[in-house]
MIGU-178397 format. One line per 10 residues: their letters; for each residue z, y, x of C-alpha. Coordinates in Angstrom, 2 decimals. Example, Ala and Ser with C-alpha at 12.3 -4.5 7.8 and 13.67 -1.06 7.14 Angstrom:
2
as	7.80/-4.50/12.30; 7.14/-1.06/13.67 .
% end
This chain:
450
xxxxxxxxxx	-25.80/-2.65/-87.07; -25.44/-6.01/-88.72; -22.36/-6.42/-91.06; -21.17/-10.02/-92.40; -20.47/-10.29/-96.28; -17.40/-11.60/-97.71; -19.05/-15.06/-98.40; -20.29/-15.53/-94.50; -16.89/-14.98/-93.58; -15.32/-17.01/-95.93 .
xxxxxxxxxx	-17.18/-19.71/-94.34; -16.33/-17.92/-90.64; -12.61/-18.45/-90.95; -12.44/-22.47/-92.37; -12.81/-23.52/-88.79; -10.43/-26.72/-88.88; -12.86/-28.72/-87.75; -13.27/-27.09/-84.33; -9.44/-27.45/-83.96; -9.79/-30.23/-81.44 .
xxxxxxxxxx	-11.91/-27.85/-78.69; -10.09/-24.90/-79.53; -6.55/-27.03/-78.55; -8.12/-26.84/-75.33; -8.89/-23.87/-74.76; -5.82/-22.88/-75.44; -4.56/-25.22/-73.19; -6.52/-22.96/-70.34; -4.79/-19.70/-72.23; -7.34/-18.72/-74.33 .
xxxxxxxxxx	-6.70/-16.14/-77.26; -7.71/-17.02/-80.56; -11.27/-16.62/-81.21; -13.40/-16.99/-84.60; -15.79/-19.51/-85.08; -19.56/-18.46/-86.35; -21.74/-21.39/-87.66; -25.19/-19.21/-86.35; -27.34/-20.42/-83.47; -26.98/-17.62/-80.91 .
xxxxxxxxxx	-29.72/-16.74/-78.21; -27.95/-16.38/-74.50; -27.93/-13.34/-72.04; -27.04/-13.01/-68.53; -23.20/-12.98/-67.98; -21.49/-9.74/-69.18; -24.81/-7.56/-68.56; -26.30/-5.19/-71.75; -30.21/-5.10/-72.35; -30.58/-1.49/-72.76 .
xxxxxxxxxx	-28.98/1.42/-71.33; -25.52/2.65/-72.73; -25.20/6.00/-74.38; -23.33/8.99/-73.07; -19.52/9.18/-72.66; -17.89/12.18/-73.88; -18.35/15.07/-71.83; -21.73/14.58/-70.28; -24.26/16.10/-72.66; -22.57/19.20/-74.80 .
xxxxxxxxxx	-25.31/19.02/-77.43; -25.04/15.43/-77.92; -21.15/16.17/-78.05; -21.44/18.82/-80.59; -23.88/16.44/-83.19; -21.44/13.82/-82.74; -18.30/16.12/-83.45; -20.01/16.82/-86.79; -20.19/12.98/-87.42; -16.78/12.46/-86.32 .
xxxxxxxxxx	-14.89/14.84/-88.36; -15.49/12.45/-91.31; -14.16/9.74/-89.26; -10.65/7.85/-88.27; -10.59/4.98/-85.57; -7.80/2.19/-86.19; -6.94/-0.70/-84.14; -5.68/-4.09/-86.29; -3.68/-6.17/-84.32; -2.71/-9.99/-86.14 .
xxxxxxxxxx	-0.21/-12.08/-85.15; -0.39/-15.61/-84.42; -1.04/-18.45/-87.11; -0.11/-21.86/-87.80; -2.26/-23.78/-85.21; -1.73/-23.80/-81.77; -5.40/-21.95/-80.72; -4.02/-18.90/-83.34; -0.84/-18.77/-81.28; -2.70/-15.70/-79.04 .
xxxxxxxxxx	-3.19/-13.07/-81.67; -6.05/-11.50/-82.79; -7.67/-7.78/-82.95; -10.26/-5.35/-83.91; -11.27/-1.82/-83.78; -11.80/-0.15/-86.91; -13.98/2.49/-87.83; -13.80/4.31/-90.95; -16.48/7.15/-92.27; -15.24/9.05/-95.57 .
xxxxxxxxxx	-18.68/10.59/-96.11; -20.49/7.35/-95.78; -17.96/4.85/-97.26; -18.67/2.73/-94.11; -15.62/1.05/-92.85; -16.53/-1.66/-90.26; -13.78/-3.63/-88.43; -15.67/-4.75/-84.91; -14.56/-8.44/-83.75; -15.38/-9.18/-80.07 .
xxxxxxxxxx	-13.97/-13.16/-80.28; -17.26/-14.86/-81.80; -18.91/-17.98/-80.17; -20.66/-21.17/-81.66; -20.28/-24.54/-81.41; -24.57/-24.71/-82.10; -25.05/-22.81/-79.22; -26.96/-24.80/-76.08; -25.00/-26.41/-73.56; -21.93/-25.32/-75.26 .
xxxxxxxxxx	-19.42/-28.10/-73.68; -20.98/-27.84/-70.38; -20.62/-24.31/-70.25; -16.98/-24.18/-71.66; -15.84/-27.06/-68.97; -17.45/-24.49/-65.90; -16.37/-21.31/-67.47; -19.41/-19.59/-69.06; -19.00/-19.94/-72.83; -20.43/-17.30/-74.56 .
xxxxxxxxxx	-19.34/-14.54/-77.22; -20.31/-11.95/-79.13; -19.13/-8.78/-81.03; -19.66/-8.70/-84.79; -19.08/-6.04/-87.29; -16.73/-7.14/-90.74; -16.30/-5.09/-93.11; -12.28/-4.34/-92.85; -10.61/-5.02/-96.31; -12.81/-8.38/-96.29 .
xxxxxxxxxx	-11.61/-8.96/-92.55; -7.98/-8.17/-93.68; -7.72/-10.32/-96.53; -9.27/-13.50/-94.64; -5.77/-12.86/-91.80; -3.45/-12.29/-94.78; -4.64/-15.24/-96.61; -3.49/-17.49/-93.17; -0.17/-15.53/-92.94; -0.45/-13.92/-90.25 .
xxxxxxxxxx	1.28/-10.23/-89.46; -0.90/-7.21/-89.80; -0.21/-4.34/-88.13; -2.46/-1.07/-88.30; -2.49/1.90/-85.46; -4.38/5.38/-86.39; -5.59/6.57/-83.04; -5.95/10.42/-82.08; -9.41/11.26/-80.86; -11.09/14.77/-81.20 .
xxxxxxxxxx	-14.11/14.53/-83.41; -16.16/14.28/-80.44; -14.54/11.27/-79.08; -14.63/9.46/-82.66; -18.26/10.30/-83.11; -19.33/8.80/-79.47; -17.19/5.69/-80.08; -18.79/4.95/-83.09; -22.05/5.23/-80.89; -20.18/2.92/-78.26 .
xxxxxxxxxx	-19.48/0.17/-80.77; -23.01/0.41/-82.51; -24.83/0.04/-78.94; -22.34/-2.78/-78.32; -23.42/-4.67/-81.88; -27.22/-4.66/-81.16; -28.80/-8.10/-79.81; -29.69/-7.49/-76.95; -26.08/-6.32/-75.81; -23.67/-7.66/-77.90 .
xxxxxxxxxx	-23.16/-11.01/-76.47; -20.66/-11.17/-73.22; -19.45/-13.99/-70.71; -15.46/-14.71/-71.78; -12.59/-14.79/-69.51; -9.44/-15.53/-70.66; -7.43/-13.16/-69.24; -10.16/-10.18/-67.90; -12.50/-9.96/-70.46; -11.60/-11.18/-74.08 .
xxxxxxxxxx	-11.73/-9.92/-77.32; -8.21/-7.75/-76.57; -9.92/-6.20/-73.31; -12.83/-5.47/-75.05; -11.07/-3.32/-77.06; -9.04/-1.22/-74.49; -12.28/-0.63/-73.00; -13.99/0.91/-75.35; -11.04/2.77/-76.51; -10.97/3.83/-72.44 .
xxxxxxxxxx	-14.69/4.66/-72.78; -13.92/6.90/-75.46; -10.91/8.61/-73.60; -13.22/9.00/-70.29; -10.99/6.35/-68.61; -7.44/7.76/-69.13; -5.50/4.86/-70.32; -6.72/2.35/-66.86; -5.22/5.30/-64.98; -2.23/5.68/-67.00 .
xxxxxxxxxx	-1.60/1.69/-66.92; -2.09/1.15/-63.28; 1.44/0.65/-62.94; 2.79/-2.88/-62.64; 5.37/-3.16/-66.01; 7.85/-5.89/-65.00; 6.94/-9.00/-64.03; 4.70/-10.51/-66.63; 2.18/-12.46/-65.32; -0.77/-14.19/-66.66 .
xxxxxxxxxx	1.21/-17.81/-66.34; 4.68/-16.88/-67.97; 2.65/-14.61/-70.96; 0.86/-18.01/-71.75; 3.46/-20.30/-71.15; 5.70/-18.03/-73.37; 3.24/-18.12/-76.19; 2.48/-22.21/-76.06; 6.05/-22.59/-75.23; 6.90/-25.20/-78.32 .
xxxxxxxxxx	4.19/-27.27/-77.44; 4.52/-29.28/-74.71; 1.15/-30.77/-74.02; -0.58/-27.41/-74.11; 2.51/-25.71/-72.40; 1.83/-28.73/-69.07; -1.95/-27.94/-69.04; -1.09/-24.69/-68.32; 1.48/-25.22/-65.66; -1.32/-27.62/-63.92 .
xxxxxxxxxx	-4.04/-25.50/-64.45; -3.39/-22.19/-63.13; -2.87/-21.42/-59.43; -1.53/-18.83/-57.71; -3.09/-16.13/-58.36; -1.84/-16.47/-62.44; 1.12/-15.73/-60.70; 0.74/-12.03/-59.80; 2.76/-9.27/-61.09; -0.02/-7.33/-64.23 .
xxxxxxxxxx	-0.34/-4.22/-64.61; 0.03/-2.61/-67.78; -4.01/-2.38/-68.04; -4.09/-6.28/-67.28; -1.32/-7.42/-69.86; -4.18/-5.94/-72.71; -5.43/-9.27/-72.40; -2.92/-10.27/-75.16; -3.36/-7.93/-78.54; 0.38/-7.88/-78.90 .
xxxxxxxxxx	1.04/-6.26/-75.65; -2.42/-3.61/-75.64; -0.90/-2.57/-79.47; 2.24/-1.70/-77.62; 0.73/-0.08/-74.81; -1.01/2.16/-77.23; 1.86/3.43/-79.53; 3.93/4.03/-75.81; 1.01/6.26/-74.68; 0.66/9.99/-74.52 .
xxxxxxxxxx	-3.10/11.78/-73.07; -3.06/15.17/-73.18; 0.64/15.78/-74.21; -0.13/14.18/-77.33; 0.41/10.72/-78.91; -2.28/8.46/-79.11; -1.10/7.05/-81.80; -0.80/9.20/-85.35; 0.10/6.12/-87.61; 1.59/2.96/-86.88 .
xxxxxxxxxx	2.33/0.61/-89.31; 2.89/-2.88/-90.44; 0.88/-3.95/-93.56; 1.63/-7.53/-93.95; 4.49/-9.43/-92.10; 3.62/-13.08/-92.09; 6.59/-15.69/-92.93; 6.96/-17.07/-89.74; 9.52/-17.49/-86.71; 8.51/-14.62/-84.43 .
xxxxxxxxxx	7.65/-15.32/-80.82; 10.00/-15.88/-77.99; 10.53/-13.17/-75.70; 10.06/-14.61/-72.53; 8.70/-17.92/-70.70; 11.13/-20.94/-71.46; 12.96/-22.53/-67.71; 12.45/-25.76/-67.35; 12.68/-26.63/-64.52; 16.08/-28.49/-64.34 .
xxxxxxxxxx	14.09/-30.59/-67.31; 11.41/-30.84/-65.03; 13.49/-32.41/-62.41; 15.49/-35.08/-64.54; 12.28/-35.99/-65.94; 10.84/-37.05/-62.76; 14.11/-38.29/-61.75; 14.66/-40.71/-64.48; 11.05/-42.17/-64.57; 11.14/-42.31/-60.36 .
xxxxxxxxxx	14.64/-44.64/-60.88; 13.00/-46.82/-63.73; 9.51/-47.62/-61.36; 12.23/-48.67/-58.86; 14.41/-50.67/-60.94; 11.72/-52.39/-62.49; 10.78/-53.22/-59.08; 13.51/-54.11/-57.90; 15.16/-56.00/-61.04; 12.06/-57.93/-62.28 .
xxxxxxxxxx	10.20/-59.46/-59.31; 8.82/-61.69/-61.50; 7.45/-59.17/-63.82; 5.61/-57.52/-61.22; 2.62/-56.53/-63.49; 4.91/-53.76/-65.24; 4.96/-52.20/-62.13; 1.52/-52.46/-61.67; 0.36/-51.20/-65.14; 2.60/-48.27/-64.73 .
xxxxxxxxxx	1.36/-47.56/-60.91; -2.00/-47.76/-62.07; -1.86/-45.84/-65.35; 0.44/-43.10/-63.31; -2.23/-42.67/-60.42; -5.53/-43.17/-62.49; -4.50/-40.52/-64.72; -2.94/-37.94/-62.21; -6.36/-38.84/-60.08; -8.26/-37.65/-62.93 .
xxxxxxxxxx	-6.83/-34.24/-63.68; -6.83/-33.84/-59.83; -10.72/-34.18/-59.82; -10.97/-31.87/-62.08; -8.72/-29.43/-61.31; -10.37/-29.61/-57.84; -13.91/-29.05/-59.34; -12.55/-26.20/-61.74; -10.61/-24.45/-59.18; -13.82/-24.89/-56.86 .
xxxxxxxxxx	-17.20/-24.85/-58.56; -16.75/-23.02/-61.89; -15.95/-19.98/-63.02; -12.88/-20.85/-63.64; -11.82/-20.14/-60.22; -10.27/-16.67/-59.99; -7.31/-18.29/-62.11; -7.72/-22.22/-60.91; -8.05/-21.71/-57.69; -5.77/-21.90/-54.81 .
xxxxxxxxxx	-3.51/-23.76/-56.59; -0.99/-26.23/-55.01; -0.89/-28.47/-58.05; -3.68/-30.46/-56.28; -0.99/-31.62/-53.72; 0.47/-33.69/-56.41; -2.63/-34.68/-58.58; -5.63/-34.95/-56.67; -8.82/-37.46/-56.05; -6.54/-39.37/-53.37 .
xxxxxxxxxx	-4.55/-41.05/-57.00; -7.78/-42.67/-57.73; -7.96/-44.72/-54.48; -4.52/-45.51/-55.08; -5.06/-46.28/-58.58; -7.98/-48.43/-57.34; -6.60/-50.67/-55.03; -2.38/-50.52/-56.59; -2.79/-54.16/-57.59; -3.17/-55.48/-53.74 .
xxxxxxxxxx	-0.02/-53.45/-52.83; 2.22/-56.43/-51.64; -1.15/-58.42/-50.08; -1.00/-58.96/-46.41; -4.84/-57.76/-46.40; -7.21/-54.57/-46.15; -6.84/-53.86/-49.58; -3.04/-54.13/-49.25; -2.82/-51.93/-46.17; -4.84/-49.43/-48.15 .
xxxxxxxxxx	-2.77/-49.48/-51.40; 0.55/-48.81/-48.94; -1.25/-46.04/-46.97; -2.27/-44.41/-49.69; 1.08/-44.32/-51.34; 2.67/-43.02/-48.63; 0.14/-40.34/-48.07; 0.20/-39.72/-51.69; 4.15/-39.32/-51.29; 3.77/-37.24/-48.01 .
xxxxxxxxxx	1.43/-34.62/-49.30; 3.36/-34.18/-52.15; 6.41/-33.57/-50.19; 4.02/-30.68/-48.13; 3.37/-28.92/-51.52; 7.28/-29.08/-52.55; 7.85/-27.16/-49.08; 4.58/-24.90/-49.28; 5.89/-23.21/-52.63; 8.61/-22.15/-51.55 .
xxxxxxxxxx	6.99/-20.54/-48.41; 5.89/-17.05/-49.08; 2.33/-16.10/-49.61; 2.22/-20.23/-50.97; 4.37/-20.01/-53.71; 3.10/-20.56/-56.99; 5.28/-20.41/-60.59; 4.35/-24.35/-61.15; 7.04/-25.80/-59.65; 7.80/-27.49/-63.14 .
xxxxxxxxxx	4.94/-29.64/-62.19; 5.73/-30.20/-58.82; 9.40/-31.51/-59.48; 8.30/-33.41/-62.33; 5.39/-35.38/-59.93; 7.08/-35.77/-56.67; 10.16/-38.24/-57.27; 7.35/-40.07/-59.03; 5.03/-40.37/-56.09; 8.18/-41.52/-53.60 .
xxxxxxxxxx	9.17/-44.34/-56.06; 5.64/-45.81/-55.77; 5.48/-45.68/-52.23; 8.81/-47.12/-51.66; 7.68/-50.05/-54.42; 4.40/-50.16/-52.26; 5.95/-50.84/-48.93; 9.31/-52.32/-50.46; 6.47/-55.24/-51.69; 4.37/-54.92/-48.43 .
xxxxxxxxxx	7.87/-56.28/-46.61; 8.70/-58.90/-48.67; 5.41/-60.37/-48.60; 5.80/-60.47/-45.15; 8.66/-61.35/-44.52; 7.82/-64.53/-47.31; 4.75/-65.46/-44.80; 7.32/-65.62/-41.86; 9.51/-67.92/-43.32; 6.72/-70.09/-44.36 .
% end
């Protein structure tokens, strides 16, 4: 298998300058990935070239060879904390193998993609970027997380020889071209879940039926709202983005999306009467304010935010007749912007493969295509005219389906955990339609008396 040098990934982890498209993809909740400067060749979505080898248990002679190979083995899983910038926020890991007869110790990194590769934008907007698994070797791939402060914690798994030997067969099948390159989801198939699964592989699929069980009530939503939770721009993309079916209750196999919680998982797990876990230890502890616990609440912020800008649209209105362009800037800026995100919400949550966590989502009762129209035609609000009667109607619609999604989430089998959005969006959306037929009126009423 191929194995990057200390000077290749020296280069591999100064990635500040793809900062800006990594912001959003964490805005989507996307754990931290490295950045490879390499041209990369494509392969169908999440499907290997060649046939994978054995799993334990299925050929006793190929068992037996790779006992002997696996006695000189240990398996450890690094798990690093989250860094400085907001797309290093998710955590990090790799699986480690280590060979005392060889001297071969190779730390295996499932979160590589490229910036070179074709079509990269286009496929990140619709959901198909593309990664790969590379091999590091592990002091080298240790030094580069402890040189951007960032905790390092170690776990020594326990696997018979057997199970060590075929994992290291796993991992080397998994590096070769032809099968090492994967479709990424951000919350079903990252570089966290890649390691469970092999680790599962290995263990003949013990630890997805020991984790079946729902643990709480994380959910993909509040485990990425927790983790962007002091930044608020990144912390609202979420709360747009996701619909309702972030919202369910994850198992214990699902919450291995984030390489905090599979770390966990591990050390709590027992197969066999026995530990998984021999060792677990903490090697470097970054200077840094840990993470919060749990999702922040803020809704009640939500709702005075919305408030407080619904009652300035209206006194502006109301208190500066003459200064009606303020209230048309602001109509048009609020409506031309929330008509944007709703377009593409509505084409992520419809025609990408971003729809199994877009989709279904009532955020598009409060920012959808309809803002544009309004956006479009805001300045003829108060004309006695097509236009005008089109502004107003659209206002009020805007206002009425709005008030439909503020009732649908809290219906069951509607509700969604975005109601942040929702209360933040709706007084907004009544204020302009009162200003739109509030205007309507007195231009009328002005033609009468004339």
């Amino acid at each position: 298998m191929r194995v990057h040098g200390p000077r290749w990934f020296a280069r591999l982890v100064t990635r500040r300058v793809a900062g800006a498209a990594l912001f959003a993809m964490a805005a989507l909740g996307v754990p931290n990935a490295s950045v490879a400067q390499t041209t990369v060749q494509t392969a169908p979505d999440n499907v290997e070239q060649t046939p994978p080898p054995p799993a334990p248990g299925k050929d006793a002679a190929l068992d037996s060879a790779r006992a002997r190979r696996g006695e000189s083995m240990t398996v450890s899983i690094y798990t690093y904390g989250p860094g400085d910038q907001v797309f290093e926020r998710f955590g990090h890991i790799a699986l480690a193998i280590r060979d005392t007869l060889t001297g071969e110790d190779l730390a295996f990194n499932w979160g590589m993609f490229d910036f070179a590769q074709p079509n990269f934008l286009s496929r990140f907007l619709t959901g198909d970027t593309k990664y790969w698994m590379a091999g590091y070797r592990t002091m080298d791939f240790n030094t580069a997380y402890r040189g951007e402060n960032r905790t390092i914690r170690e776990q020594r798994l326990v696997l018979t020889p057997a199970q060590r030997g075929a994992l290291y067969d796993f991992v080397a099948w998994k590096a070769q071209e032809a099968n090492k390159y994967y479709r990424y989801d951000y919350y079903n198939d990252n570089c966290s879940t890649r390691v469970r699964d092999a680790i599962d592989w290995a263990l003949g699929g013990a630890l997805q039926q020991l984790w079946s069980d729902v643990d709480g009530h994380h959910t993909w939503r509040d485990e990425t709202a927790r983790i962007t939770a002091d930044n608020l721009p990144v912390y609202a993309g979420i709360q747009i983005a996701l619909g309702r079916n972030a919202d369910k209750h994850l198992t214990r196999w699902q919450m291995a999306f984030l390489p905090e919680h599979l770390a966990d998982a591990l050390v709590a797990t027992t197969v066999n009467g026995q530990p998984l876990v021999a060792h677990d230890s903490v090697l470097y502890v970054a200077d840094r304010a840990p993470m919060p616990e749990h999702a922040p609440q803020r809704l009640l912020a939500a709702g005075l935010l919305g408030l407080v800008l619904a009652l300035l649209i209206v006194a502006m209105a109301v208190g500066l007749p003459r200064a009606a362009w303020i209230t048309t800037v602001a109509g048009s800026l609020w409506y031309g912007v929330g008509g944007v995100l709703g377009t593409a919400l509505l084409l992520a949550g419809t025609v990408t493969k971003h729809v199994p966590y877009m989709g279904t989502n009532l955020s598009l009762t409060v920012l959808s295509p309809l803002l544009l129209v309004a956006a479009a035609v805001w300045f003829a609000r108060a004309r006695s005219s097509v236009l005008g009667s089109i502004a107003r109607g659209a206002s009020l619609l805007i206002g009425v389906i709005a008030i439909l999604g503020l009732i649908a989430n809290h219906v069951p089998g509607y509700a969604q955990g975005s109601m942040v959005v929702i209360l933040c969006v709706v007084p907004v959306h009544l204020a302009l339609a009162f200003v739109a037929w509030r205007s309507g009126s007195s231009d009328r009423a002005s033609r009468v008396r004339a």
